[in-house]
C-alpha positions as CSV (number, residue, x, y, z in Angstrom):
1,X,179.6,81.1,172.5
2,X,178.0,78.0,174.0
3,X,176.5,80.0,177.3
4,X,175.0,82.4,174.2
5,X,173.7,79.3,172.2
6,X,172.0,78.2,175.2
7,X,170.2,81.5,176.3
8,X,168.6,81.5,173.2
9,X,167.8,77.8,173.2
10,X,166.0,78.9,176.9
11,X,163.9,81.8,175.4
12,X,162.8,80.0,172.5
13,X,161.6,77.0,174.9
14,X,159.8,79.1,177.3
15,X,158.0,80.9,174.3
16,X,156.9,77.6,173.1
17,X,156.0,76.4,176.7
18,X,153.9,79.3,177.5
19,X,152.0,78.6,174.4
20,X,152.5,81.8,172.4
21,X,154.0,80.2,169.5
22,X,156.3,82.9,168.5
23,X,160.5,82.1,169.1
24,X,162.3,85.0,169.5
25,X,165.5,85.3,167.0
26,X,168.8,86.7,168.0
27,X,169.0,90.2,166.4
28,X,167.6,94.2,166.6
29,X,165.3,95.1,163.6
30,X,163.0,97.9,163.2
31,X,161.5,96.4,159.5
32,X,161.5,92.8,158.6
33,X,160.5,90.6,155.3
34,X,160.4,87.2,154.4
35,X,160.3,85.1,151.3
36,X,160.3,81.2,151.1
37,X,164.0,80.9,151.2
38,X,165.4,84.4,152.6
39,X,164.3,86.8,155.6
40,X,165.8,90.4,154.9
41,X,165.6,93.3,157.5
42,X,166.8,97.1,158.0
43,X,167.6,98.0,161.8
44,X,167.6,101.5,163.5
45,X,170.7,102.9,162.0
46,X,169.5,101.4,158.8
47,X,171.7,98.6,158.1
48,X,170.2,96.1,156.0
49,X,170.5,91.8,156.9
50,X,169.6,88.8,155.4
51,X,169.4,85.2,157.0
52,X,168.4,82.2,155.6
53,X,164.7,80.8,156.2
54,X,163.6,79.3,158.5
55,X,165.9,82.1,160.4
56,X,167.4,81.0,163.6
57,X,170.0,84.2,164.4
58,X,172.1,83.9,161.9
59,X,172.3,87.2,160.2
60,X,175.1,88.7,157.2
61,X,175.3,92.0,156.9
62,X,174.4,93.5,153.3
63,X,176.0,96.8,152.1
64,X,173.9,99.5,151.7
65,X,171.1,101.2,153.9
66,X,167.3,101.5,153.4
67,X,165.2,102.5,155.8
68,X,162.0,99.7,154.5
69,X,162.6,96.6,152.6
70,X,160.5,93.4,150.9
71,X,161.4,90.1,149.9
72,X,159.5,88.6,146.7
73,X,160.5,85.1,145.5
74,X,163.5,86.9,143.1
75,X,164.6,89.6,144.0
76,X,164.1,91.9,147.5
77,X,163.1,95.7,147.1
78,X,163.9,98.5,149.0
79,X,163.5,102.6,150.2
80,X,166.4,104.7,151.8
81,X,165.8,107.7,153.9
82,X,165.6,109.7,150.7
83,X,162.6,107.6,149.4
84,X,164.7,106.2,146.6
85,X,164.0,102.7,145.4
86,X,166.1,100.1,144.9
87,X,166.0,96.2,144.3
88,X,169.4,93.2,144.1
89,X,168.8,89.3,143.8
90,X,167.0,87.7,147.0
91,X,169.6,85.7,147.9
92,X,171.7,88.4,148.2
93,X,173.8,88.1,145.4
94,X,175.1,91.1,143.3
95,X,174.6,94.9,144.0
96,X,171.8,97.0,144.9
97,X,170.3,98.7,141.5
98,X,168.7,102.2,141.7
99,X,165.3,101.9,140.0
100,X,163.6,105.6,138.8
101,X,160.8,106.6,141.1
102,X,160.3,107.8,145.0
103,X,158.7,105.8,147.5
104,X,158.6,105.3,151.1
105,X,157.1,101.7,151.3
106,X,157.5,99.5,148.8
107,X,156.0,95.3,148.0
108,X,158.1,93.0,145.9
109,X,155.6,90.1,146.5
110,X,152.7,90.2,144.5
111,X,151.8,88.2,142.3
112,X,153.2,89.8,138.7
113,X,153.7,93.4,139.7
114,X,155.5,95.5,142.3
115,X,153.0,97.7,144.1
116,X,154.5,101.4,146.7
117,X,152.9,104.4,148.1
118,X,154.9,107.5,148.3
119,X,155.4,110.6,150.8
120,X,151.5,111.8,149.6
121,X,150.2,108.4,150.1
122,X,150.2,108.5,146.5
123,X,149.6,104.8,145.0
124,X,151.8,102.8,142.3
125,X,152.5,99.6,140.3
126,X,155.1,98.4,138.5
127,X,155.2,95.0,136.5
128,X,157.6,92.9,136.8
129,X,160.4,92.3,135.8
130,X,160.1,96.4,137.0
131,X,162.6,98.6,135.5
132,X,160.8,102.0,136.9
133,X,158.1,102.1,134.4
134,X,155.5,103.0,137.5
135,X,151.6,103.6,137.1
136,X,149.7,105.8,139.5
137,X,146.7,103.9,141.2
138,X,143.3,105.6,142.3
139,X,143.5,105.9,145.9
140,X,145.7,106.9,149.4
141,X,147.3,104.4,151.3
142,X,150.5,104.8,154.0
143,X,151.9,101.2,153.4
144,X,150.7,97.7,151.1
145,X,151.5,94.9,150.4
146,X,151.2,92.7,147.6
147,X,149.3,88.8,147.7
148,X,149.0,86.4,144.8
149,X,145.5,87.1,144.0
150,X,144.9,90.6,146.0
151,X,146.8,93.5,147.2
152,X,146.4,95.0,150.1
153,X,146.9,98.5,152.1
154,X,146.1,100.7,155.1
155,X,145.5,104.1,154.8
156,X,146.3,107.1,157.5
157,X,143.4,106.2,159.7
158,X,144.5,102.7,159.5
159,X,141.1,102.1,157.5
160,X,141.7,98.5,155.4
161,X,141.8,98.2,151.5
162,X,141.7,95.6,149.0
163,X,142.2,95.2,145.1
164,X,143.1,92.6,142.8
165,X,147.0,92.5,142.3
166,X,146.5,93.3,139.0
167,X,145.1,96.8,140.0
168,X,141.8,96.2,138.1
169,X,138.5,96.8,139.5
170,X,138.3,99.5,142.8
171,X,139.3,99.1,146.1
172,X,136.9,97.5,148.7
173,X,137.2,98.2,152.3
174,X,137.6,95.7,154.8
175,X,136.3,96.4,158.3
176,X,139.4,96.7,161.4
177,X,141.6,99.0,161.8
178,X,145.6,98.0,160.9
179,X,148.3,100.1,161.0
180,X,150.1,97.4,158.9
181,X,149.3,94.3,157.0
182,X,150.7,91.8,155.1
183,X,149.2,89.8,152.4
184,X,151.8,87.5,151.7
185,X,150.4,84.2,154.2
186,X,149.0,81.5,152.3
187,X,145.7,81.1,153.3
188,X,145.5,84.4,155.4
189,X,146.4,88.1,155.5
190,X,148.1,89.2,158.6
191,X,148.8,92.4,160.0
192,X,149.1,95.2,163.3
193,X,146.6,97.0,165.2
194,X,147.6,100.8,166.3
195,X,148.1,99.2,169.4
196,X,150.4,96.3,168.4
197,X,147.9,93.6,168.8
198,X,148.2,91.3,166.1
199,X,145.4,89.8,163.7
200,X,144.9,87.0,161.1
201,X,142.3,86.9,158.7
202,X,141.4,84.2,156.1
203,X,141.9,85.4,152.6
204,X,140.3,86.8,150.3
205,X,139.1,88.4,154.0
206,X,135.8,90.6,154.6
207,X,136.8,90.9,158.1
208,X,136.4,88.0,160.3
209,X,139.6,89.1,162.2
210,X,141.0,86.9,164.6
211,X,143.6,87.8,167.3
212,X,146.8,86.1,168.0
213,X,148.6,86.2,171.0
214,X,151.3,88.6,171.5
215,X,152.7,92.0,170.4
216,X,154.6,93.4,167.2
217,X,154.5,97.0,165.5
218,X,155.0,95.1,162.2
219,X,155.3,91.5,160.4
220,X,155.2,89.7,157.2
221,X,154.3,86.1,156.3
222,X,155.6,83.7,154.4
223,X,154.6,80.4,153.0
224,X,156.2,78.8,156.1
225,X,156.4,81.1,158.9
226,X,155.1,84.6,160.2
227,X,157.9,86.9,161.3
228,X,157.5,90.1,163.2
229,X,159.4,92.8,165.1
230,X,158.1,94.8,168.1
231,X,158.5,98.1,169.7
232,X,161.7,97.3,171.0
233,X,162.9,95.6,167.9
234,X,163.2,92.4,168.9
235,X,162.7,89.2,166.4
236,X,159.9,86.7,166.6
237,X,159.2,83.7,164.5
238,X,155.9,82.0,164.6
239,X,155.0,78.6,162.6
240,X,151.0,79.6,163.1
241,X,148.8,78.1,160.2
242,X,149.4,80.6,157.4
C-alpha cells in the first residue's frame, strides 16, 4: 500500500513539474462530475463512484448503474443505458429515485432548473426541486450543461449554444467547435474539442477561446477545481483559475 501511495505521489509531482497543472487521480472513469463538496463518476461497465472534493483516489462505490451523471450542490442526476433518469442526495446518502422522462445527458447544476437532451437531441427543463414535470425547449443539442446565469450546449456538429438558465430569450451561438462543455466554472466555461484539446473561455463567453494544455474527451468544473477524463479513462485534477 505504501509503494502504491508513493507511485501516485510521483505522477502527481511530475504533472506539476512539467507544468501541465493537471494531477492525475487513481481510478478508470469514462464520465465524471463535480460539485463543491462531491466528485461523482460512471466507468465503462457503468458503475457509478463518488469521492469527496478535492478528490485525491479515494473512491466508494454507489449501487446502481448509469451510463452519464451530474453533480449540482443537492442532489446528483443521472441516465442508465435505457435513457431513464434518475437523481439521490449529493452526498450520497439515500437511494436512487426514478424521475418520469427519457434522457441521455442530463445537468443538475444550473442555477434553479435541471436542463437534458434526449435520443432526438430533443431539449428540456425541469425546475427544481424536479419531480419530472419536464418542458420541451426550442432547439437540438447532443449534451448541456447548466451555469448560474446561462446554460449551455453543443449540438451534433459540435456548433456552440447559449441561453439564459431560465430558458428565456433564444439561443445565441458561440463561435468553436466543442464536442463537450461545461458551464459550471466560476468565472469561465470549459469544455472538449473533437479532438480532445481542451478550452476555457471567460463567461458570459462570445468566443475568446483559450487553450489549456493537455488532453480529455470530457470534464466539468467546479468552484475549486476542473476535473476531466480522457480517452483512456484516466482521472485528472487541475486547480486552473476557474
Amino acid at each position: 500500500m505504501q509503494q502504491l501511495k508513493a507511485f501516485w505521489w510521483l505522477v502527481a509531482c511530475f504533472a506539476a513539474v512539467c507544468g501541465q497543472n493537471w494531477v492525475q487521480i487513481p481510478g478508470g472513469l469514462k464520465h465524471v462530475s463535480a460539485s463543491v463538496n462531491y466528485v461523482w463518476g460512471v466507468n465503462a461497465a457503468d458503475q457509478i463512484y463518488i469521492c469527496p472534493n478535492p478528490c485525491t483516489g479515494q473512491w466508494t462505490h454507489i449501487p446502481g448503474g448509469l451510463k452519464q451523471i451530474d453533480a449540482g450542490d443537492m442532489e446528483v442526476w443521472g441516465v442508465n443505458c435505457n435513457d431513464d433518469i434518475y437523481k439521490r442526495n449529493v452526498d450520497g446518502s439515500g437511494s436512487w429515485i426514478h424521475l418520469p422522462g427519457k434522457l441521455k445527458h442530463v445537468s443538475a447544476s444550473g442555477n434553479g432548473y435541471i436542463w437534458g437532451v434526449n435520443s432526438d437531441d430533443n431539449i428540456f427543463k425541469c425546475k427544481k426541486p424536479c419531480t419530472g414535470g419536464w418542458e420541451q425547449v426550442p432547439g437540438k443539442l447532443k449534451q448541456i450543461d447548466g451555469g448560474y446565469n446561462y446554460v449551455y450546449g453543443v449540438n451534433n456538429n459540435n456548433d456552440i449554444f447559449t441561453l439564459p438558465v431560465d430558458g428565456s430569450g433564444s439561443w445565441r451561438q458561440i463561435p468553436g467547435k466543442l464536442k463537450h462543455v461545461s458551464a459550471s466554472g466560476t468565472h469561465s466555461i470549459f469544455g472538449t474539442g473533437p479532438d480532445d484539446t481542451i478550452w476555457r473561455c471567460k463567461k458570459p463567453c462570445i468566443g475568446e477561446w483559450e487553450k489549456i494544455d493537455g488532453a480529455l474527451k470530457q470534464c466539468d468544473a467546479t468552484i475549486n477545481g476542473l476535473y476531466g477524463v480522457n480517452s483512456g479513462d484516466a482521472i485528472y485534477r487541475s486547480a486552473l483559475g476557474l
